[in-house]
N, C-alpha and C positions, 0 to 999 in steps of 0.2 A: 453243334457243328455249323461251320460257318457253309455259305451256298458255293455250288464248285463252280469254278472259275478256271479259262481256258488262256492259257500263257498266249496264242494264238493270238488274245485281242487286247492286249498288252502295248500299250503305244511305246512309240521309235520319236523323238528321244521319250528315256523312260520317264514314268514317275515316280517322284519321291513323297512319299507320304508318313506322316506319324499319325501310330496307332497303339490303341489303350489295349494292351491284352497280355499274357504271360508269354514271356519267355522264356527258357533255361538251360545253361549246357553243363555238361559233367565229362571230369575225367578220373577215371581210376576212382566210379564210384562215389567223386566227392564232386557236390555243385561250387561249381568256380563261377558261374554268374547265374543271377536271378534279376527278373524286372517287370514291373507291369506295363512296361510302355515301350515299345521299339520303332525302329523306323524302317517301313519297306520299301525298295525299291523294284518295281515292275518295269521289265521291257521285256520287247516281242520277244517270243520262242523261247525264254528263258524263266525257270520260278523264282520267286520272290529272291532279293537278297535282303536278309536280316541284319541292321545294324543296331548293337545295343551302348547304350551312353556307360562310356569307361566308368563311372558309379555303380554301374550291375554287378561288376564285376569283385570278388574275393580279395583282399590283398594280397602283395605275393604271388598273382595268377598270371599276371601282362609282365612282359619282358620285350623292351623293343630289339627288334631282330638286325641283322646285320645281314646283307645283302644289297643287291639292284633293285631300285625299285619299280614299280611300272606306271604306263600311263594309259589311262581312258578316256575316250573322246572328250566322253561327257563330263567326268566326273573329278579330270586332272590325275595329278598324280598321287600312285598309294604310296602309304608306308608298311609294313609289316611287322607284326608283332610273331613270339614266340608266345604260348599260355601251358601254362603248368597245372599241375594239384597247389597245394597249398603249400607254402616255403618252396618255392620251383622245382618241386617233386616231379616225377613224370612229364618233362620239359616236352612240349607239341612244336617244334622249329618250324614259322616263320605259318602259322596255321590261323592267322588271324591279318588282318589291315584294316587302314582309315585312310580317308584325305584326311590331311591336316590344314591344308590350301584346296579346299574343291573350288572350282570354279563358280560362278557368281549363280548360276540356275540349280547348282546342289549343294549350296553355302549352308544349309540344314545339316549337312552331314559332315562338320566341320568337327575332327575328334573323334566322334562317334567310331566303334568296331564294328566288324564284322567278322564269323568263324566260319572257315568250313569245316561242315560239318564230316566231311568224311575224316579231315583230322583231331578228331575228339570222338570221344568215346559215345556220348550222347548229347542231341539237339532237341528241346521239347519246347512246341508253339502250339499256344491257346489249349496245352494239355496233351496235345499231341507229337510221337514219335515223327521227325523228320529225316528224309532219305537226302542223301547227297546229290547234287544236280550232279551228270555224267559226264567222265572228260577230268582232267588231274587241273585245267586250270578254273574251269567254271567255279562260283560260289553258294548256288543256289538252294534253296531251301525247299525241298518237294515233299508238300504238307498232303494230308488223305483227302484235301479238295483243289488242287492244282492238276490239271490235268495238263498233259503235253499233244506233241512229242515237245522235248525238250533242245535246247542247242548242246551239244557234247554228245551226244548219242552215237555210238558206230554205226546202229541199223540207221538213221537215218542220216544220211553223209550229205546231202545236199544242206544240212542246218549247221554242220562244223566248221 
């Protein structure tokens, strides 16, 4: 188990960092990406976001999404992906993004995905079950050594 780590001391702008360890997510029972290596991004009040390089991922799984897309200070603008089972079985709408253009200070995460986890069935990092950061827009990955409070929280409204 990794040592815990308090979102709390999480620097503003974030960091982005790659790191050697497992990731995996599953829907309907079937792993639609696997990897030893992802990329996390840390800022305050917020758990990790987890981006996995589009090779984790199953064929048949990414589906680009149709929609608005958005924009982050930091990190420019996303795009959004749809991820399925296998053959776009149990289609997840718009339950994934990337920059495809991040801006020059998170040009690392240029392609690179990311899923939330609350839309898929399962997220497992470094072997462990990951809970959904709180809030329908957050992305965050709340691992059993991140401790909060978190941003998206109802109890704590001054962090929303």
């Amino acid at each position: 188990m990794r040592p815990v780590e308090t979102d709390s001391s999480y620097p503003r702008p974030p960091l982005i960092e790659l790191v050697s360890g497992s990731v995996e997510i599953l829907i309907a029972g079937q792993q639609i990406a696997l990897d030893q290596r992802y990329l996390r991004v840390c800022e305050t009040f917020h758990p990790p976001t987890i981006y996995l390089h589009p090779s984790a991922f199953s064929p048949g799984t990414l589906h680009p999404s149709t929609g608005r897309p958005s924009f982050c200070e930091w990190k420019g603008v996303a795009a959004y992906w749809d991820v399925s089972a296998a053959h776009g079985t149990d289609r997840r709408v718009r339950a994934g993004w990337s920059y495809p253009k991040p801006t020059e200070s998170f040009s690392l995460l240029a392609g690179w995905i990311s899923v939330y986890p609350r839309r898929v069935d399962r997220c497992r990092l470094e072997g462990e079950d990951v809970l959904a950061q709180p809030g329908e827009f957050y992305g965050g990955w709340i691992s059993p050594w991140i401790q909060g409070p978190f941003k998206g929280d109802r109890d704590r409204p001054e962090l929303i």
